[in-house]
C-alpha positions as CSV (number, residue, x, y, z in Angstrom):
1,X,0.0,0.0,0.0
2,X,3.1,2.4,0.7
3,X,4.1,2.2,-3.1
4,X,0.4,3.0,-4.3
5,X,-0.2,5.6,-2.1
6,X,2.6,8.0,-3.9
7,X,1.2,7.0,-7.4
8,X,-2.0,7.6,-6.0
9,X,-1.9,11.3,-5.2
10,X,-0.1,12.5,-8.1
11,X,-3.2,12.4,-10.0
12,X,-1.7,10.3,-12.7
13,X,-4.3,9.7,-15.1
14,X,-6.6,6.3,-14.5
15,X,-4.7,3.3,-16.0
16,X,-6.8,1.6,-18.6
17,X,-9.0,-1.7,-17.3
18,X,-7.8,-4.9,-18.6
19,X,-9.6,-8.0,-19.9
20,X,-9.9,-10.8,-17.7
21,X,-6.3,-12.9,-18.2
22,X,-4.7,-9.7,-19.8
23,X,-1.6,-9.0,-18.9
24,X,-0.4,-5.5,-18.0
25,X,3.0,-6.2,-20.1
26,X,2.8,-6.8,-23.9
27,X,4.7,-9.5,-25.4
28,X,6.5,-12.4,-24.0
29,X,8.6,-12.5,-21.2
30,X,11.6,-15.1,-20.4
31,X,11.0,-17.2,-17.5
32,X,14.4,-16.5,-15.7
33,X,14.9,-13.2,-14.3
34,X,18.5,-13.5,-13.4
35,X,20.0,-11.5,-15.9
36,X,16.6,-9.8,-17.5
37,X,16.4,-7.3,-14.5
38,X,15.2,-4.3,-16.5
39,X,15.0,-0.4,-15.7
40,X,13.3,1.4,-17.9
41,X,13.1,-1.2,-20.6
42,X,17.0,-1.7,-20.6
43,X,18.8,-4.9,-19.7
44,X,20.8,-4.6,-16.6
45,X,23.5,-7.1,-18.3
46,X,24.7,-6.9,-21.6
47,X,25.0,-10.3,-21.6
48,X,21.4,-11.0,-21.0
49,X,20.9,-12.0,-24.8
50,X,23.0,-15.8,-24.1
51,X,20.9,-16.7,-21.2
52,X,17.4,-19.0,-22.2
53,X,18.2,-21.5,-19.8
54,X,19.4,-22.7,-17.1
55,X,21.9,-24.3,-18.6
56,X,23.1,-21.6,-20.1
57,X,23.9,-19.5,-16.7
58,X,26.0,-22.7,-15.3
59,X,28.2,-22.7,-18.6
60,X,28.8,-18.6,-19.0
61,X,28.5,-18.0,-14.9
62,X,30.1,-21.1,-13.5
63,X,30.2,-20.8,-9.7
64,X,27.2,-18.4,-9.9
65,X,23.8,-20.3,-9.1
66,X,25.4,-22.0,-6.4
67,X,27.0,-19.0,-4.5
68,X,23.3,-17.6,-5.2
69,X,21.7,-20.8,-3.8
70,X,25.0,-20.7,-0.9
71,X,24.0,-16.8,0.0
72,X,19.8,-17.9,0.2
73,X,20.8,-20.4,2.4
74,X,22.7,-18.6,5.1
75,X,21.8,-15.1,5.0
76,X,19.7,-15.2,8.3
77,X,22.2,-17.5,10.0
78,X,24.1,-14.5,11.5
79,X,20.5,-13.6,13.1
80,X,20.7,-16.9,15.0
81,X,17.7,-18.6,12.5
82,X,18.6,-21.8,11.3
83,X,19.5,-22.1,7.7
84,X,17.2,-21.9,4.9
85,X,15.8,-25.2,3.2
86,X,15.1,-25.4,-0.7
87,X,12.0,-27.5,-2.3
88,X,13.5,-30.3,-4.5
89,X,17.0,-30.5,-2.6
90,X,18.6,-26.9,-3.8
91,X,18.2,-28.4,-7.4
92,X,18.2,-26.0,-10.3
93,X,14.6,-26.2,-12.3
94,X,14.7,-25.0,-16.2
95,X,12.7,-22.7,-18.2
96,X,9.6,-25.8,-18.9
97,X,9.5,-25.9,-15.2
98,X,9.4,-22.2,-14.3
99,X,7.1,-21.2,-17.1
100,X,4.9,-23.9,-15.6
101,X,4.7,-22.3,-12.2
102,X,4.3,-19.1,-13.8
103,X,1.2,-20.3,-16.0
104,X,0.0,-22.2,-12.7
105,X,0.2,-19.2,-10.3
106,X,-1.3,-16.8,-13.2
107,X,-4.5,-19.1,-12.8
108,X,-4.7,-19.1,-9.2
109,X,-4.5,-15.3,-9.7
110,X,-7.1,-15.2,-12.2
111,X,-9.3,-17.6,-9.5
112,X,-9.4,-15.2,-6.6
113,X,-9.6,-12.0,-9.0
114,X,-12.8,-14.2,-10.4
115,X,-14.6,-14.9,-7.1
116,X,-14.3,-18.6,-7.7
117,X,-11.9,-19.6,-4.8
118,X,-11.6,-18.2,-1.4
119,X,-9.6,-15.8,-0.9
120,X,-9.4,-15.9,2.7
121,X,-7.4,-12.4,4.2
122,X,-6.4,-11.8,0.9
123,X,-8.0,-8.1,-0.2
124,X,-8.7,-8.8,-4.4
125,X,-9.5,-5.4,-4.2
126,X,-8.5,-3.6,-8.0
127,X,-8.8,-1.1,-10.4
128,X,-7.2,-2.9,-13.8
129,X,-9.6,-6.4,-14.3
130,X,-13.3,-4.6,-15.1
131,X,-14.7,-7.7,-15.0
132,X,-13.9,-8.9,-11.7
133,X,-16.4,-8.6,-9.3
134,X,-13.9,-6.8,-6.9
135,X,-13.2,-4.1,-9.2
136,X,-13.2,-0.2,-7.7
137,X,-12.7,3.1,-8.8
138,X,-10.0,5.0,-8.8
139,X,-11.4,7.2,-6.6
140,X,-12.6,4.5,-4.1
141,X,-8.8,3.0,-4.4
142,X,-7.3,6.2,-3.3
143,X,-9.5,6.3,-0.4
144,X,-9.1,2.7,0.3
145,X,-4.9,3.4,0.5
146,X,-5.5,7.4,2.3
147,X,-7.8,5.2,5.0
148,X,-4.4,3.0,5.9
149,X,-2.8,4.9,9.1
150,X,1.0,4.4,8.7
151,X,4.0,7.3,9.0
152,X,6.7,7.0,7.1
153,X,8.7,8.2,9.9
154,X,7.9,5.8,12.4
155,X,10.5,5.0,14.7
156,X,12.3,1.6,14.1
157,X,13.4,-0.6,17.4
158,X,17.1,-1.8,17.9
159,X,16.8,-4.9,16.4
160,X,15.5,-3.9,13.1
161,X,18.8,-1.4,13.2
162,X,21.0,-4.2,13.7
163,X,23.6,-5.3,11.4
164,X,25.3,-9.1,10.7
165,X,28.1,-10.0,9.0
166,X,28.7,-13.6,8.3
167,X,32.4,-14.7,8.2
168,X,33.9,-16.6,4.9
């Protein structure tokens, strides 16, 4: 809600209501986001062009998906948590596999926006599907984020302050 509310009050103009299943992005999107991090429609790696697979990050970044999987996996430790466990034993999926999830969750998605699962505490609350029977204004979304009371200035406790550093 902290990220709509700026968008909110600068009176950008209303963004344009999608058909159910649309997606906000046009054309097709790789599956791996590694090295297709964009700003501004740029690739953050010039190299981004050799990746369309998993396979293809262990051969041009040896070493790299496993410090990745390495840094996931003991981040918190300093902390004191225990470290982090991966689904299928840390094993490295491929581009079937993620665009499988991604097809998968975009249903499940489509489901709540739809009304025909429960959505338990999950607010479906939108102004982009018309369609969707939790649709709202913009003006009833901008009052929906104003209602929130948060400051942005709140004072954090010492914990959250608190630095780690995990030893090589």
């Amino acid at each position: 809600m902290r990220a709509l509310l700026p968008l909110l009050r600068t009176g950008a103009a209303a963004a344009t209501c999608l058909p159910r299943g649309a997606s906000a992005r046009p054309g097709p999107r790789r599956a791996m986001a590694l090295y297709r991090t964009e700003e501004r429609g740029q690739p953050c790696s010039q190299d981004y062009r050799v990746f369309f697979n998993i396979g293809d990050v262990k051969k041009f970044k040896p070493g790299y998906l496993e410090a990745t999987l390495n840094w996931f996996r003991v981040y918190k430790v300093p902390e004191g948590k225990p470290e982090n466990q991966f689904a299928f034993n840390g094993e490295f999926k491929n581009k079937a596999f993620a665009l499988e999830v991604i097809a998968s969750t975009h249903e499940c998605w489509k489901a709540l926006l739809m009304k025909k699962c429960s959505a338990g505490a999950i607010s479906c609350t939108n102004v982009q599907v018309c369609d969707s029977p939790f649709h709202c204004t913009q003006d009833e979304a901008r009052s929906l984020v104003e209602s929130v009371s948060f400051s942005l200035n709140e004072e954090t406790n010492e914990e959250e302050q608190a630095w780690y550093f995990l030893g090589k």
